[in-house]
C-alpha positions in Angstrom: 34.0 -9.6 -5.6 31.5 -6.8 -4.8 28.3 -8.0 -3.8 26.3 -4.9 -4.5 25.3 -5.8 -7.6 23.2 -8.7 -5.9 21.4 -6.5 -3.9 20.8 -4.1 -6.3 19.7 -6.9 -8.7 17.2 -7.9 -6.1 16.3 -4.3 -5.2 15.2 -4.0 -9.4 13.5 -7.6 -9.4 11.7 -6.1 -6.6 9.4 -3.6 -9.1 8.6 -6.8 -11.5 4.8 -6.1 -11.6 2.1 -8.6 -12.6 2.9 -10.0 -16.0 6.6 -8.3 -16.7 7.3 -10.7 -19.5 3.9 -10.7 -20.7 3.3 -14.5 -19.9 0.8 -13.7 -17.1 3.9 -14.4 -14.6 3.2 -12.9 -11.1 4.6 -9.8 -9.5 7.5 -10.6 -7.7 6.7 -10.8 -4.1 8.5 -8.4 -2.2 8.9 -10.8 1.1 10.6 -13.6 -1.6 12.9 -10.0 -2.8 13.6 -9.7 1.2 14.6 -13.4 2.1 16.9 -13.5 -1.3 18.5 -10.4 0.4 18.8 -12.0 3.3 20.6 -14.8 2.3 23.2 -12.6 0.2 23.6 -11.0 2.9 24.3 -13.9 5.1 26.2 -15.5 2.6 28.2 -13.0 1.8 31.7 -14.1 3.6 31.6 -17.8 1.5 30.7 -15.5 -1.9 33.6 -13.5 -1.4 36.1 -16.3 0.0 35.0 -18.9 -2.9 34.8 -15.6 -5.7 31.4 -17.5 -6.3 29.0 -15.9 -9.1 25.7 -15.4 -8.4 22.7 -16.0 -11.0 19.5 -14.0 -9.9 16.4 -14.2 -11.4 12.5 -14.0 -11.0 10.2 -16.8 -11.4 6.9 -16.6 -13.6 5.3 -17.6 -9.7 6.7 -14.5 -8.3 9.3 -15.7 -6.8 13.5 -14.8 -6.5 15.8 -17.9 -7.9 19.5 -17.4 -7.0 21.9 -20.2 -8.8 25.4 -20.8 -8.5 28.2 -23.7 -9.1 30.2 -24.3 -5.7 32.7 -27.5 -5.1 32.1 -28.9 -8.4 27.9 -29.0 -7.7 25.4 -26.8 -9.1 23.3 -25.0 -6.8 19.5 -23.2 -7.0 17.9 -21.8 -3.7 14.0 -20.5 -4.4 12.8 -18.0 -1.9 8.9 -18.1 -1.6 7.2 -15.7 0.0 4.1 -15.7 2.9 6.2 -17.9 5.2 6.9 -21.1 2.4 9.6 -22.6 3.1 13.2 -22.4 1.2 14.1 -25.3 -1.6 17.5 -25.7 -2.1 18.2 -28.2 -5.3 21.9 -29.6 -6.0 22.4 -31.0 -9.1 19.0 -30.5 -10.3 18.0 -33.9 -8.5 18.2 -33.3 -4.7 15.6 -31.0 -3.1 16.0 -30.2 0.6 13.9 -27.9 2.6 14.4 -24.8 5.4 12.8 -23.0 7.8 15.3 -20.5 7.5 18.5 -18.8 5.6 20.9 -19.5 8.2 19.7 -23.3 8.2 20.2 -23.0 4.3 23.3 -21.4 4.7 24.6 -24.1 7.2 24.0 -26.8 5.3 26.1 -25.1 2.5 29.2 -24.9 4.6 
């Protein structure tokens, strides 16, 4: 699995300017574009190991969404931007915060 396409993924929902699917959605931010980099990044060794397929996409608040399915569970991390924390949801019903990726990531493995 190469993991290049994530980043260049991220690198494109980087130039989403204000409005891009002409539903007065934000720009995407490009500190939310950095953190979601940041956790593929970090996350990297468990995408490859598990051959786990990445979903990333902006939100209409300007921010990056990365979904995935893992050990029967489905998975969405949001990245806000200007220090916010991250939301990790599991099954659409659990919400759990972090200060940071590799606490995200942590709780992950």
């Amino acid at each position: 699995m190469d993991t290049q396409n994530y980043f260049d993924r991220i690198a494109l929902l980087r130039c989403y300017k204000e409005n891009w699917g002409s539903y007065g959605e934000k720009a995407v931010n490009p500190e939310s574009c950095e953190k979601a980099r940041e956790f593929v990044l970090q996350f990297e060794p468990i995408i490859i190991e598990r051959k786990l397929k990445l979903f990333i996409y902006p939100t209409a608040g300007g921010y990056i969404g990365i979904e995935w399915a893992m050990a029967g569970s489905d998975y969405a991390a949001l990245f806000p931007a200007l220090g916010a924390d991250y939301e990790l949801y599991i099954d659409e019903d659990i919400e759990l915060h972090f200060d940071t990726v590799p606490e995200l990531i942590e709780q992950l493995t």
